[in-house]
N, C-alpha and C positions, 0 to 999 in steps of 0.2 A: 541494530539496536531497536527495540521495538518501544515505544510512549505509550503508555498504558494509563489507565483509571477506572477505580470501582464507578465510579458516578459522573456524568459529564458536567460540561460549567467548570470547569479544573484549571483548565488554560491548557491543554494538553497539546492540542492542535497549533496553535499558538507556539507553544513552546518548542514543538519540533519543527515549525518552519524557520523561527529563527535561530536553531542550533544548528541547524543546515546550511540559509545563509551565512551563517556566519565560519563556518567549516568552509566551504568553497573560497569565501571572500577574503577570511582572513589568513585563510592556512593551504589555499589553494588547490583543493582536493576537487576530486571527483564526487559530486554527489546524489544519490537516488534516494526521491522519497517515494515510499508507496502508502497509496490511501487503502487500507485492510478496513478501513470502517466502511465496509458496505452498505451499512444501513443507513448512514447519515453520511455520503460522501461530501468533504465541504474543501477539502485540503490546497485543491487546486486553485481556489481562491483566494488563498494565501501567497501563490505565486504570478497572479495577473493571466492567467490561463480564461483565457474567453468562453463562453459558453457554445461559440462556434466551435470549439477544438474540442472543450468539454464534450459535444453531443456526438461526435465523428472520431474520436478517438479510443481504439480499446481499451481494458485496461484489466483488474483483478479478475473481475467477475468472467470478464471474457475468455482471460485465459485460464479459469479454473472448468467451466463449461463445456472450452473448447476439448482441455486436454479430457477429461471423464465422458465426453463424447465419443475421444481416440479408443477412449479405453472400450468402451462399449462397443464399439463397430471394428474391434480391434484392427486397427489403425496403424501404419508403422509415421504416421506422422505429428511429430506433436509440435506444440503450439512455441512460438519465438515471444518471450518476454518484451525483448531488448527492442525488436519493432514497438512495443506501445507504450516505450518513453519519449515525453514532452520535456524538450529544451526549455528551461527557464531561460528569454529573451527579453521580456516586456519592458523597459525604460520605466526604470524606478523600482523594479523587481529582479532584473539580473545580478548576479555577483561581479564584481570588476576582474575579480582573477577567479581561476576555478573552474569547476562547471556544475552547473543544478539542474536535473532534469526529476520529472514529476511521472508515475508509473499511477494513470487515475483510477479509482476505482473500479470503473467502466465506460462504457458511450452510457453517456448522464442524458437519453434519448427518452423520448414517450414508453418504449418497451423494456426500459431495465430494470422496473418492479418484478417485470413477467419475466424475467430474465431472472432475475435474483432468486424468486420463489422458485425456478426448478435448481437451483444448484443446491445439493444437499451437504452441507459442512461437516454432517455425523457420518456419511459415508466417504469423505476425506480422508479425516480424522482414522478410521478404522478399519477402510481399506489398505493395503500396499502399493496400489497406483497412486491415490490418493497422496499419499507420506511422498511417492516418488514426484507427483506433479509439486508438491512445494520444495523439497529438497532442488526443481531441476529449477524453479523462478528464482531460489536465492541464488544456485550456482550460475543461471544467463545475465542476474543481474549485477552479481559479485563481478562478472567481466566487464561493466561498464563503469566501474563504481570502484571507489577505496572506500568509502560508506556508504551503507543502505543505512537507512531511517524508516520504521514502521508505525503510521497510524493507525492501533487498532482501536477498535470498536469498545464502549465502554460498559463495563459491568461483567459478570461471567457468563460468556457464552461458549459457543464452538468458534467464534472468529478471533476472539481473547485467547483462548485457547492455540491455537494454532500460530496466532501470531509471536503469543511470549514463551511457549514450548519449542515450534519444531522452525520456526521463521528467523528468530532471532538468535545469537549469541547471548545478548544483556537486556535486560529491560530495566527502564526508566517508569519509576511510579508515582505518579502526582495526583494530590489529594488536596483537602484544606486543610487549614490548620485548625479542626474540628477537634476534639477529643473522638468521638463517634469516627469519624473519616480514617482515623490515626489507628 
């Protein structure tokens, strides 16, 4: 299920970390969130995820890179999602039943601007490796998971795109209660 918004400032983020916890917490599941907002990753903060783990752990970006790398140098190896999910542990951010783990947008490091600007989302989008590299992250992390939860990126882009087209099942859409928003 992917949390979407034309405009940020929405509660978006917000609102999918606690319909997460509280999926895990209260109804005992299994849960994976992934942060799709590339451009503003913040999601991990939501769950008490340190900035130590933050900068040392893969995450989207990585395994979108790594696999269209595969593809390039054709490769018969591609990249494992399921290694760069983050256990929700933190005391006072775990679920008491359940399980919550955090898939970060990337190693949140000095080089993940430079990292970000070679990944190209229109060639994703519009390749067939591409379509296959998201189709294979929802199926490694469907295996961890009785929900996945997607933060995407807000406004229309190629990561909007991706996320509430070919990523998601449902999208969840939060707005104000603006007439204009509406």
């Amino acid at each position: 299920m992917a949390f979407y918004s034309f405009k940020g400032g929405v509660g978006r983020t917000m609102t999918l970390a606690n319909v997460a916890w509280r999926l895990a917490d209260r109804h005992g599941l299994r849960v994976v969130v992934v942060d799709f907002d590339l451009d503003a990753p913040a999601l991990h903060g939501w769950f008490g995820i340190t900035e130590d783990v933050a900068t040392t752990r893969p995450g989207v970006l990585d395994f979108l890179n790594d696999w269209m790398a595969s593809v390039d140098q054709v490769s018969d190896s591609i990249p494992d999602a399921r290694a760069s999910l983050v256990p929700v542990k933190a005391e006072g951010f775990a679920p008491r039943n359940g399980e919550l783990s955090v898939m970060l947008a990337g190693r949140l490091d000095d080089q993940y601007d430079g990292r970000l600007a070679q990944l190209d989302l229109g060639r994703i989008l519009q390749d067939a490796a591409g379509r296959v590299a998201i189709d294979t992250l929802r199926l490694q992390l469907l295996e961890c998971a009785d929900v996945i939860l997607v933060d995407c990126h807000a406004g229309l882009s190629d990561s909007a795109r991706i996320c509430t087209t070919l990523l998601a099942d449902a999208v969840v859409l939060l707005t104000t209660p603006a007439a204009q928003s509406l």
